[in-house]
N, C-alpha and C positions, 0 to 999 in steps of 0.2 A: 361670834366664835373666833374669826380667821383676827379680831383685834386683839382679842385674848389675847393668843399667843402672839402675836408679835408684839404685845405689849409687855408678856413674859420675858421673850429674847429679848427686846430691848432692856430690862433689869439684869437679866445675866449679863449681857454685855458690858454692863454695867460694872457690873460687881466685878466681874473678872478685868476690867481697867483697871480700879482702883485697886483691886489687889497684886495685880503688877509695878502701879505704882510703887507701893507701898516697897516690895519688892525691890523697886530702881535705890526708894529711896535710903533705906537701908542698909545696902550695898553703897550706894556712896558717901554711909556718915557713919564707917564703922570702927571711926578712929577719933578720938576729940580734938584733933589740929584740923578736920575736914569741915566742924563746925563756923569756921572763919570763914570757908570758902561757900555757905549755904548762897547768897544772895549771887554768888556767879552760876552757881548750879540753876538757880531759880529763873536768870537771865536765859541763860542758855537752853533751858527746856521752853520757854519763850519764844523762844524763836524758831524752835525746831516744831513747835504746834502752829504757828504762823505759817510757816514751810510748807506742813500735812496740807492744814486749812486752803491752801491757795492752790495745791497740785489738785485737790479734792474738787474744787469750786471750780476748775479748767477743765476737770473729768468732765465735772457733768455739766456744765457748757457744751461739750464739745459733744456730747450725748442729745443733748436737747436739742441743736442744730440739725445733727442727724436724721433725728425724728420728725425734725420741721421740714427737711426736703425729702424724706417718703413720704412723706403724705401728700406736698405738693403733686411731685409723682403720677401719684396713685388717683390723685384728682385731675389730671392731664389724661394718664391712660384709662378713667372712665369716661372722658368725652372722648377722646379719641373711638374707643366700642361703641359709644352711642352712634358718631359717624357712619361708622363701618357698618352698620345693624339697617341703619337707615339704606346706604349706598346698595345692601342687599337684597333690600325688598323692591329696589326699585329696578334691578339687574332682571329680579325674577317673576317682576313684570313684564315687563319688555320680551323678554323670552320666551313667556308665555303667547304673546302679542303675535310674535316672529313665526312660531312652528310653523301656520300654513302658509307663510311666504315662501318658508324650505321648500318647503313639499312641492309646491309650484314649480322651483327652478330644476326640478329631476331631470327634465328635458334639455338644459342647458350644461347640466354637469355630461350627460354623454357625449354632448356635443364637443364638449373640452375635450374628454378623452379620446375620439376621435379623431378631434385636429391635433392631438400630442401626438398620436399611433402616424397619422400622416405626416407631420412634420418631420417624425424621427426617420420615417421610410424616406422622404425628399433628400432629409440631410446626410442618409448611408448609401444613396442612392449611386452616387457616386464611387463610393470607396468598394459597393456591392459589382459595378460594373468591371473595377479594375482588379478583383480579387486576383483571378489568374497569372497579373502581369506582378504583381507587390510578391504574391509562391514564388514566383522563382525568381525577383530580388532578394529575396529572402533566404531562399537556398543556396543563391549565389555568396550570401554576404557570409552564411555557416561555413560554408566551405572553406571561403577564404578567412577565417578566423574573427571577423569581425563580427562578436560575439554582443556586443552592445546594439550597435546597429540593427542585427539580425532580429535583437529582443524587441528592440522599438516595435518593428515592423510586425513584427509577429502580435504586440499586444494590440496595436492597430486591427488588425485580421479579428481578433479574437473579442473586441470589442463590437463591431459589426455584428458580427455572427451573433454575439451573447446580445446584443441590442435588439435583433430581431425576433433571437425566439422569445422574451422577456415580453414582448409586446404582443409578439402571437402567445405566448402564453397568456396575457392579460385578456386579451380579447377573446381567447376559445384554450384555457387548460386543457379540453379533451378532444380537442383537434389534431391528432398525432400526423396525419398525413401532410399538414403541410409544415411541422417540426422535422419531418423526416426529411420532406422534400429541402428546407433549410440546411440540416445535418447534411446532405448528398453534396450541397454544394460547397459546402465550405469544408467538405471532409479531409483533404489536405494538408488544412490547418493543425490539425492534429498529429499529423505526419511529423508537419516541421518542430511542434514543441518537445517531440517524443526525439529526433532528431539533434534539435538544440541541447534538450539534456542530457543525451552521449557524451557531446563537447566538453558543456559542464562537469559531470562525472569524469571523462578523462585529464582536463586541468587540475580537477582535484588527485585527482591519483598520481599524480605526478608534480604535489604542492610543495614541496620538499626542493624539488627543482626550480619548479615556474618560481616561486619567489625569491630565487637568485640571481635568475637570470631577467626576467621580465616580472617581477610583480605588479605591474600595471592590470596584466591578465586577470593575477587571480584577484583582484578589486573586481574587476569588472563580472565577474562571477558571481560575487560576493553580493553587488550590485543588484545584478540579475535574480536574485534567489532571493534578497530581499523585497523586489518591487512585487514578486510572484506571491511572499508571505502577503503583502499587504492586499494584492487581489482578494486570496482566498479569506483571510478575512473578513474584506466588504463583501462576498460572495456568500459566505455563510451569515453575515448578518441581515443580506438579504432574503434569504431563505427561511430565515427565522419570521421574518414579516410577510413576505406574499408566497414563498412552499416552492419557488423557480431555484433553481440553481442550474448553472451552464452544465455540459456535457466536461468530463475532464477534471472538475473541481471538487473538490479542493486539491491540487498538486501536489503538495507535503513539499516542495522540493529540498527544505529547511530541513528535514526530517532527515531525508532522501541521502543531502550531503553529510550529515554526521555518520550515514551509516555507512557512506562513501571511504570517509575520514577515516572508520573504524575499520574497513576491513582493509585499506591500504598500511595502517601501520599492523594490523597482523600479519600480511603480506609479505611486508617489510622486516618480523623478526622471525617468521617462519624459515625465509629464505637464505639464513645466515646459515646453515648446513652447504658447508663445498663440498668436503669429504666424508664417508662413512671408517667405521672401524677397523674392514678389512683394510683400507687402503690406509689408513693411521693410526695409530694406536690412541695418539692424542687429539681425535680428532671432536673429543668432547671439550677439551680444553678452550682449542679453536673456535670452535662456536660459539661456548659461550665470552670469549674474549670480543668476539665479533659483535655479539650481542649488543655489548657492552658501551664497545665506541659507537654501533651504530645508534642506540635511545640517547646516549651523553649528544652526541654530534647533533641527534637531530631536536632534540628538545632546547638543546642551547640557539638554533635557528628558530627554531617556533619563538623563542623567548626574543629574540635579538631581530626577526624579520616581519616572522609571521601573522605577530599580535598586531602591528601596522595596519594588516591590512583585514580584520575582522571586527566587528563593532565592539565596544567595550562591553556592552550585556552579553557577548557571548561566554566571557569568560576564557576565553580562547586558551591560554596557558594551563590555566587547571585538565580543561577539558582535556589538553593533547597528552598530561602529565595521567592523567588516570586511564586513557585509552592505552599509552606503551606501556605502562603499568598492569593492565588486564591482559594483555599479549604476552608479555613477559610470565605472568604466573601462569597465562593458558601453555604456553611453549615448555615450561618447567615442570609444569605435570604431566603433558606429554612425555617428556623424556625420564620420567620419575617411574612412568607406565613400561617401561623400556628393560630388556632385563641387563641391567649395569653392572660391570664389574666393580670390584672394591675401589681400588683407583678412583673409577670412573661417580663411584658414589661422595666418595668425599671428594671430587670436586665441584662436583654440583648442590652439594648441600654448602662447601665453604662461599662459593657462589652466592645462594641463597641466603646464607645468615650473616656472612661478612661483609660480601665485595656489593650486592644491591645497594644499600643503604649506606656505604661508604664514600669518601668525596671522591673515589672514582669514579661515584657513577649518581645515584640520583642523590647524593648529599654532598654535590662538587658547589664550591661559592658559588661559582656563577648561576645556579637553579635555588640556592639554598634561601635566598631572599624571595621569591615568588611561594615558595612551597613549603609542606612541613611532613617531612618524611616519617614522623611519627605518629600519622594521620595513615599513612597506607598500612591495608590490609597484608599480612603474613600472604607470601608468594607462595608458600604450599602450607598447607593445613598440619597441623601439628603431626594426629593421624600419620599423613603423609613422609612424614620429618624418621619419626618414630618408625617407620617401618623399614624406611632404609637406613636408618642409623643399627636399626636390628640385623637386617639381612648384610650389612658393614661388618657385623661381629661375625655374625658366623661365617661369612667366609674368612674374614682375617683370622678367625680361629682355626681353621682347615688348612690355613695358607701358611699361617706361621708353626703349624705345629709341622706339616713338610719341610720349611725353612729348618726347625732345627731339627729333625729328622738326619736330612740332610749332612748338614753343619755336622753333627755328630759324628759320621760314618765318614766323611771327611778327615775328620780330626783323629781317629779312631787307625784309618789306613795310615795316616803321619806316622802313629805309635813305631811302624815297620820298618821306619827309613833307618838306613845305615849312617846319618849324618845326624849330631847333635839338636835338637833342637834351639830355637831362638832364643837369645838373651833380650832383656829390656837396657833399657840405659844404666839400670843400678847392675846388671850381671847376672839377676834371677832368671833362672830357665822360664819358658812360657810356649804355647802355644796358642793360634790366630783363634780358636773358637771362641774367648771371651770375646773379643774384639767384633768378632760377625755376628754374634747372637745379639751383643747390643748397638750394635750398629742398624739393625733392623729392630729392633725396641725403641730407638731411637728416630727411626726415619717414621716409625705408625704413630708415635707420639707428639712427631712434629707435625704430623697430615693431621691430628685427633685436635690437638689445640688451635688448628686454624676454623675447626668446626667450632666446638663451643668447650665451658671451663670442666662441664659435670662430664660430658661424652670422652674428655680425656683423662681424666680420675677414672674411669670406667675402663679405660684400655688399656690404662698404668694397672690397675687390678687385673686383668686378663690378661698381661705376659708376667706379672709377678704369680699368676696361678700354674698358666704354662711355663714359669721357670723350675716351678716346684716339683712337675711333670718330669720335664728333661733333666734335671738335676736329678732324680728314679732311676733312669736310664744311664746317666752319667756315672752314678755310684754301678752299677752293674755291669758295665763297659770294662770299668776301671778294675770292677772283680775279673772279668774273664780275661781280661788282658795278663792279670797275675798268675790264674792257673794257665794261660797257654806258658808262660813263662817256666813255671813250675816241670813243664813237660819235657821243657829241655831248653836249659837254663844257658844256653849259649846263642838263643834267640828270643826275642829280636837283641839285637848287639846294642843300642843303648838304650833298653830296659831301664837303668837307673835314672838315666837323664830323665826320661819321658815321664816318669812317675812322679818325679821334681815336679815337672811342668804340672801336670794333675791336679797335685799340691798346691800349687802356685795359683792356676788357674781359679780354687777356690776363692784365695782370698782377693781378686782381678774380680771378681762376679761380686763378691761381697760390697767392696768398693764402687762398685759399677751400679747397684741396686740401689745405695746409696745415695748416687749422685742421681738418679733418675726419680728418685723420692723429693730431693731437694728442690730440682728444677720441674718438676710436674705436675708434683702432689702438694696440694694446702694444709694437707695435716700432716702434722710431723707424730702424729704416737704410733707406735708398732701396730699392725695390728695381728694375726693369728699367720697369715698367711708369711707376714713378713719373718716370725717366731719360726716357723717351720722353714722355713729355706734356711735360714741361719743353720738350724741346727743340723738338716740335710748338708749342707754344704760344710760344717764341722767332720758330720762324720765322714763325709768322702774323704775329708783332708787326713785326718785321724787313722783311717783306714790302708790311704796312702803311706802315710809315715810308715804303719803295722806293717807294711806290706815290705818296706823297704828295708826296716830292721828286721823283717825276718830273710831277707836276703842277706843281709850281714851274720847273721847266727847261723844261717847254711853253711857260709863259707870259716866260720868259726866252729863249727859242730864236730869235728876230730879233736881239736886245739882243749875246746872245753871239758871230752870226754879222757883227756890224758891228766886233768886238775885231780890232785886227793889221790894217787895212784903211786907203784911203788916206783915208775919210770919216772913220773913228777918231782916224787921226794928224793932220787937217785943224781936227778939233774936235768930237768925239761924247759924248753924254750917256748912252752907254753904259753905261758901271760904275755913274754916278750911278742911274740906271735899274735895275741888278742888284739893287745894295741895297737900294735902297727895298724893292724886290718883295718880295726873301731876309726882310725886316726886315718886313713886312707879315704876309708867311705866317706868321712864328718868333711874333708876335702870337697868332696862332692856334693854332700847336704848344703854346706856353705850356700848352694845357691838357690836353699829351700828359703820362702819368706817371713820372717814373722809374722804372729808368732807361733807358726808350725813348728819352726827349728828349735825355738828353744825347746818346745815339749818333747822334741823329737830325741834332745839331747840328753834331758832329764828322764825319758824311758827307756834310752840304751843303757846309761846309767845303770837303774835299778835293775835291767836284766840282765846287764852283766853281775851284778853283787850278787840278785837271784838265783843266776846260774852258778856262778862259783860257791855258793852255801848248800846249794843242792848238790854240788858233789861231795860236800863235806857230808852231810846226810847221807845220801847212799853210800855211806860206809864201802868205798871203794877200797880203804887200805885201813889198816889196826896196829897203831904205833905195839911196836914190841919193848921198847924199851923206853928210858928218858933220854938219853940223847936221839934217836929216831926223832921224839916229841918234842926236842928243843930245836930240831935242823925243820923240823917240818913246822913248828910255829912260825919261828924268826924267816921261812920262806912265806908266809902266809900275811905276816906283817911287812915286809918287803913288796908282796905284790897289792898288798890294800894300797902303799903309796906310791905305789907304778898306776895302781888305778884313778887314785886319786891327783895326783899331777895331771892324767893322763887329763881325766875331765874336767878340773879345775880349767885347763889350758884351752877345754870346749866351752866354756862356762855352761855348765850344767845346773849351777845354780847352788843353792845354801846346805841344800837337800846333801854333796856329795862328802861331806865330813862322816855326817852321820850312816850315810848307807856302806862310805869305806871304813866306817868304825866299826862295823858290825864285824867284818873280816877279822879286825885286831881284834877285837873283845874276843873271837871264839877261837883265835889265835892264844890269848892270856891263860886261857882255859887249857888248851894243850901245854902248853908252857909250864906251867904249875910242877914244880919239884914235888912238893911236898902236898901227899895224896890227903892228909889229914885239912888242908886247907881249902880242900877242892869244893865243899860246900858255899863256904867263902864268894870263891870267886865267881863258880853257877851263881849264887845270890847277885853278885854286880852285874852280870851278864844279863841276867831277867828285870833287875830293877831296871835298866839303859833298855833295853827292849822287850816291856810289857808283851807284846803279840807272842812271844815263845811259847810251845806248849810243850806238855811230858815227852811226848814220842822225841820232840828236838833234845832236850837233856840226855834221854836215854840214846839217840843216837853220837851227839855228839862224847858223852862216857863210853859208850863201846868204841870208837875208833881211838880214845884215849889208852885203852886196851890196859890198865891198870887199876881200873875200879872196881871192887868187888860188887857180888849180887845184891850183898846186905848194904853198901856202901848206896850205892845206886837208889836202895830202896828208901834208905833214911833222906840224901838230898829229895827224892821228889816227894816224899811224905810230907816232909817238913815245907818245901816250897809248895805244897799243896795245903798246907793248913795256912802259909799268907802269902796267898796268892795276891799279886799286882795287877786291878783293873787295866785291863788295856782299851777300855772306852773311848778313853782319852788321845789316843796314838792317830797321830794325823796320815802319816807315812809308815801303813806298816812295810815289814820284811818278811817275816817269817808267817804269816798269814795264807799266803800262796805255796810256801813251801812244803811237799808233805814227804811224808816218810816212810819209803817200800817196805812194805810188811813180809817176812820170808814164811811164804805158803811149804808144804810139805813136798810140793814140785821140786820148789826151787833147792831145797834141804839134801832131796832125793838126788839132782847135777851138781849140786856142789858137792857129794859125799862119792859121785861116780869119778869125780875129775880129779878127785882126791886119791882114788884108789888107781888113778889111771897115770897118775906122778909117778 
C-alpha cells in the first residue's frame, strides 16, 4: 500500500515538473528571433541541472555520514551500559558481603566519637581556663574603640563556649544541667556581644559623620556584621542537620543595622523643626528648606563616600535613596495631619509636587545617574493632595472675600476726601482698588501655579467668581454714594471727580481680567462667568456716567425750565447758560476713559435735544402771532447750531446733525407763513422722523397757536391714513417724549389764575 502511494507522488511530481517545464519553455520562445537562441537556452539549463544534481548528491552524503556516526555512537554507548550493568552487580555483591563487618565495628564508631568529644575538650581546654582573662581584654578593647579586635576576641570566647555545648549536646541532648552549668560560665560572653553591638549601632547612628571623618570605623563595622552574617548562617545550617543551635543565634545583626540606618535618617528629617509658628510665621518654609539640603547633602555623601565602604550586593545607594525617601513622605504627612494655614498649605504641597523631584533636590545631576526619580512613590497620596488643595480654597475663599470686603470700604472712605483723586500717566482719574484687588489675584495665582496647571485654572475661576460678587457690592456703593450726594449736593466736594474714578476703575478691572485670563488661563473662550462681569462692570460704568449727567441737568433744571416760555422768546440767556454748564462739566468728563466718554457724550447730547423738545411739547407758550413765530423759530434754529457746535466740538459723534436737526425741522414748522402749507411741512417733519406720534403734531399746532380745529384735524387724519413705519429708526427722539394731557384739575388753576389777573 505505503508503494502505492509513493509511487503515486512520485508521478505527480512528475507531471508537475514537466509542466513547469513546459511553462519555462514557453516563456522563453515567445518571440521567433528567441528561436536562434534555443541551443544556449538548452546549454544553460544544463548546467543548472548539473548544479541541482551535485548540491543534491553533497545533501545526501552529508546525511549518510551523519547516520554512520550515530550509530557508531550508539554501539559505543551500549557497551559502555553493558560495563556499567556489570560494575553493578558486582558493587552489590560486595555490599551485601560487607553489612556484618559494619555491624561489628559499632564499638569502634563510639570509640571515635569519644576520642573527638576528648580531643575537642583537651584543645578548648586551654582557651576554657583563660575565659575570664580574654572578658576583660575584651571589654578593655570595646572601650577603647577597637572594635575589630574586640570582635576577634569575642568570636574566640564564643566559639569555645558553642564548641562545648555542641558536643555535650552530642553526647546527652537531654542533659540540661551540665548546658546550664556551661551557660553559667561563659555567661559574660553575652554581655560583651550585647555590649559590642551598642558600639556598632552608635557608629552607625552617626554614619553620616564617621565616614568623613574616620571611615576606617565604619569598614570595620561593616566587617564585623558581616563575619556575624556568616556565623549565623553556619549556625542555622547546622541546626538543620543535628537540631543544636548556640544560645544567642542567629544575631540578625544585618537585619539589626538597616533598621539602625532607618531610624537614624528619620531621626535626621524629623529634627529639621528649630522653630514653631508662634515663634515664625515662616517657620514651615524653613523646615522644609532644611529638609531639603539636608537629604541633597547627605545622599550626595552616601553616593560620593559611603558606597566605599559597604559591599556591592548591598545595594547601598538605592537603599539610603528610598529610606530618606520614606522619611520624607512619613514627615509630610505628619505635617499634612497639622491644621495649616493657607500660606502654609501651599507651600507644602509646592514642596511636594515641585521642589522633591526637582534638580534641587532628588533630581540634582549629581543623584540623577544612580537613580530614577520616576520610580518613587507620590510623597502624599493623592487623597491627601486633594484634601488640602480643598481646605486651600476655602479658606482662600474666606480670606479673599475679607480682602475685598476690606478693599472696598477703603476705597469707599477715599470717596470723602477733600482732595482730587489720582491721575494715571494718560490723566484719567482713578483710584487704588483696581490695583489692590488684583494685586492679591495676582499674588494667589502666582502661589496656585507653583502647585500644579489644573489647581490654578481653579483659582483663576474663584476670584473671577468673587470678582463678580464684589463688583454687586461695588455697583451698590457706587449707588449709595450718589443718593448721599443727592442729600446735599455740596458734599462730598469732589463728587464728580470720584465718580470719574468709578467709571474709570471699570474699565482698570476690565483690562486687568484680561491680562490675568492671558497669563493664567489656557483657554482663551469666554466663558458665562467672564459674560457677567463684563456686563456687571458695563452697567456700573453706565450707571456712573447716568449719575453724573444727572448732576449736570440739576444744575441745568431752571435754565431748561425758562426754554418755550414767554421770558425765553422776549430774550433769555438760556441755551447760552446750557452750554457753558454742558461745556464746563465735559472739561471734567475729559478724564472719563473710553469708551465711557464717548457714550457719555452721545447721552448728554440726546438729553439735551430731549429736553429742549419737551419743552416745546408742554405747550409752555402759544405764538400769538406770525412774527412772535418767526422771532421764536429763527431762536430755535440759532440754538440747534449753538447745540450743535457745541457737541460737535465734544465729538458726540454722527448722531448730532440729526438729533440737532430735529430742533430746526420743528423750528420750520413754527416758521411757516403760510397756514395752508402747514400740512406740507408736518409731512417733512414726520417723514425725517418716523417715531412722532398724534399727540406731538397736536402739540406742536397748538403752540403754533394759528391752526384751526378742522385744520388740525385734516393733517393728522391724513398723516394717519399714511402713516411712516418707524420700525426702522435706529435713534429715536420722540419715543421718550410724551405729552401732558390737561386733566379738569389743571383747567380748574388755569381758569382761577386767570380770573386772578
Amino acid at each position: 500500500m505505503k508503494q502505492l502511494q509513493l509511487s503515486c507522488s512520485m508521478e505527480e511530481t512528475s507531471r508537475e515538473a514537466v509542466a513547469t517545464a513546459v511553462q519555462r519553455v514557453a516563456g522563453m520562445l515567445q518571440k521567433s528571433d528567441q528561436l536562434d537562441k534555443v541551443e544556449q537556452y538548452r546549454r544553460r539549463e544544463a548546467r543548472k541541472k548539473a548544479s541541482v544534481e551535485a548540491r543534491l548528491k553533497a545533501a545526501i552524503q552529508s546525511q549518510l555520514d551523519g547516520v554512520r556516526t550515530g550509530l557508531t555512537q550508539l554501539h559505543s554507548a551500549l557497551l559502555d551500559v553493558k560495563d556499567i550493568q556489570s560494575s553493578l552487580a558486582a558493587v552489590s555483591k560486595d555490599w551485601r558481603q560487607s553489612i556484618n563487618t559494619i555491624e561489628s565495628l559499632k564499638d569502634v564508631k563510639d570509640a571515635v566519637v569519644q576520642h573527638s568529644q576528648l580531643a575537642s575538650a583537651v584543645e578548648n581546654l586551654k582557651n576554657i581556663f583563660s575565659v575570664p582573662e580574654i572578658v576583660l581584654e575584651t571589654q578593655h578593647l570595646i572601650e577603647h574603640g577597637e572594635l575589630l579586635q574586640a570582635h576577634r576576641k569575642l568570636m574566640e570566647l564564643e566559639c569555645s563556649r558553642d564548641d562545648l555545648m555542641y558536643e555535650q549536646y552530642r553526647m546527652d541532648s537531654k542533659n540540661t544541667s551540665d548546658m546550664n552549668l556551661i551557660s553559667i560560665y561563659f555567661e559574660d560572653v553575652q554581655g560583651l556581644s550585647d555590649e559590642l553591638a551598642k558600639q556598632l549601632w552608635m557608629v552607625l547612628q552617626r554614619s553620616m559623620v564617621t565616614v568623613r571623618r574616620d571611615p576606617t570605623m565604619l569598614v570595620s563595622v561593616i566587617r564585623i556584621i558581616e563575619r556575624e552574617e556568616k556565623i549565623d548562617r553556619r549556625m542555622v545550617d547546622r541546626k538543620k542537620q543535628s537540631g543544636f543551635i548556640p544560645p544567642g543565634r542567629p544575631k540578625r545583626w544585618k537585619d539589626k543595622m538597616f533598621e539602625v540606618l532607618e531610624g537614624t535618617v528619620s531621626t535626621r528629617i524629623e529634627s529639621t523643626q528649630a522653630v514653631t509658628r508662634e515663634v515664625d510665621k515662616m517657620w514651615l518654609v524653613r523646615l522644609l528648606e532644611i529638609t531639603r539640603k539636608y537629604v541633597l547633602d547627605d545622599l550626595i555623601i552616601v553616593k560620593n563616600l559611603m558606597v566605599q565602604c559597604f559591599p556591592p550586593h548591598y545595594n547601598t545607594f538605592n537603599r539610603f535613596f528610598g529610606l530618606y525617601h520614606n522619611a520624607a513622605s512619613s514627615r509630610v504627612k505628619e505635617l499634612a495631619l497639622d491644621d495649616l494655614e493657607a500660606n502654609e498649605i501651599v507651600s507644602l504641597l509646592t514642596w511636594v509636587l515641585n521642589t522633591y523631584k526637582s534638580v534641587e533636590m532628588m533630581g540634582h545631576p549629581d543623584l540623577s545617574s544612580e537613580c530614577d526619580i520616576n520610580q518613587l512613590e507620590p510623597l502624599l497620596p493623592q487623597e491627601v493632595v486633594n484634601e488640602l488643595l480643598s481646605k486651600y480654597v476655602k479658606t482662600f475663599t474666606s480670606n479673599i472675600t475679607g480682602w475685598l470686603r476690606k478693599a472696598l470700604d477703603t476705597d469707599r472712605k477715599d470717596w470723602q476726601k477733600e482732595t482730587e483723586p489720582e491721575a494715571d500717566q494718560d490723566g484719567y482719574y482713578q483710584t487704588t482698588l483696581p490695583a489692590i484687588v488684583f494685586q492679591m489675584f495676582e499674588q494667589n495665582l502666582q502661589v496656585a501655579a507653583q502647585i500644579d496647571g489644573d489647581f490654578k485654572e481653579q483659582v483663576l475661576k474663584l476670584c473671577l467668581k468673587q470678582m463678580n460678587s464684589f463688583l454687586i457690592r461695588y455697583r451698590d456703593e457706587a449707588v449709595a454714594y450718589k443718593e448721599d450726594h443727592l442729600r446735599d449736593r455740596q458734599l462730598p466736594q469732589c463728587y464728580v471727580q470720584y465718580m470719574i474714578a468709578i467709571i474709570n476703575n471699570c474699565q482698570t478691572f476690565k483690562e486687568s481680567i484680561n491680562s490675568l485670563k492671558r497669563k493664567y488661563s489656557q483657554s482663551s473662550e469666554f466663558s458665562d462667568s467672564d459674560t457677567v462681569i463684563e456686563k456687571t462692570l458695563n452697567e456700573v460704568a453706565k450707571d456712573g456716567c447716568q449719575f453724573l449727567l444727572d448732576e449736570v441737568f440739576l444744575d441745568l433744571e431752571n435754565h431748561l425750565n425758562e426754554l418755550l416760555t414767554r421770558k425765553w422768546l422776549t430774550g433769555s440767556h438760556a441755551v447760552d447758560t446750557i452750554c457753558v454748564t454742558v461745556e464746563d462739566y465735559f472739561n471734567d468728563f475729559n478724564k472719563i476713559k473710553k469708551p465711557f466718554n464717548q457714550e457719555m457724550t452721545k447721552d448728554a447730547l440726546r438729553r439735551v435735544v430731549v429736553e429742549y423738545i419737551k419743552a416745546v411739547m408742554q405747550k409752555r407758550i402759544t405764538f400769538k402771532n406770525a412774527e412772535e413765530r418767526k422771532d421764536g423759530a429763527e431762536r430755535m434754529i440759532k440754538e440747534a447750531k449753538q447745540f450743535e457746535f457745541l457737541f460737535k466740538k465734544l465729538a458726540a459723534g454722527e448722531e448730532t446733525d440729526r438729533l440737532c436737526g430735529a430742533i430746526a425741522a420743528i423750528a420750520e414748522v413754527f416758521k411757516l407763513t403760510d397756514p395752508t402749507l402747514l400740512f406740507l411741512e408736518v409731512s417733512t417733519l414726520v417723514s425725517k422722523y418716523p417715531d412722532i406720534r398724534e399727540e406731538h403734531i397736536q402739540a406742536l399746532l397748538s403752540v403754533r397757536g394759528d391752526a384751526s380745529r378742522d385744520m388740525r384735524q385734516m393733517i393728522i387724519g391724513t398723516l394717519s391714513e399714511n402713516k411712516v413705519s418707524s420700525a426702522n429708526v435706529t435713534q429715536s427722539i420722540f419715543k421718550d417724549i410724551t405729552v401732558p394731557t390737561i386733566t379738569m384739575t389743571t383747567m380748574t388753576s388755569m381758569a382761577t389764575a386767570k380770573l386772578l389777573k
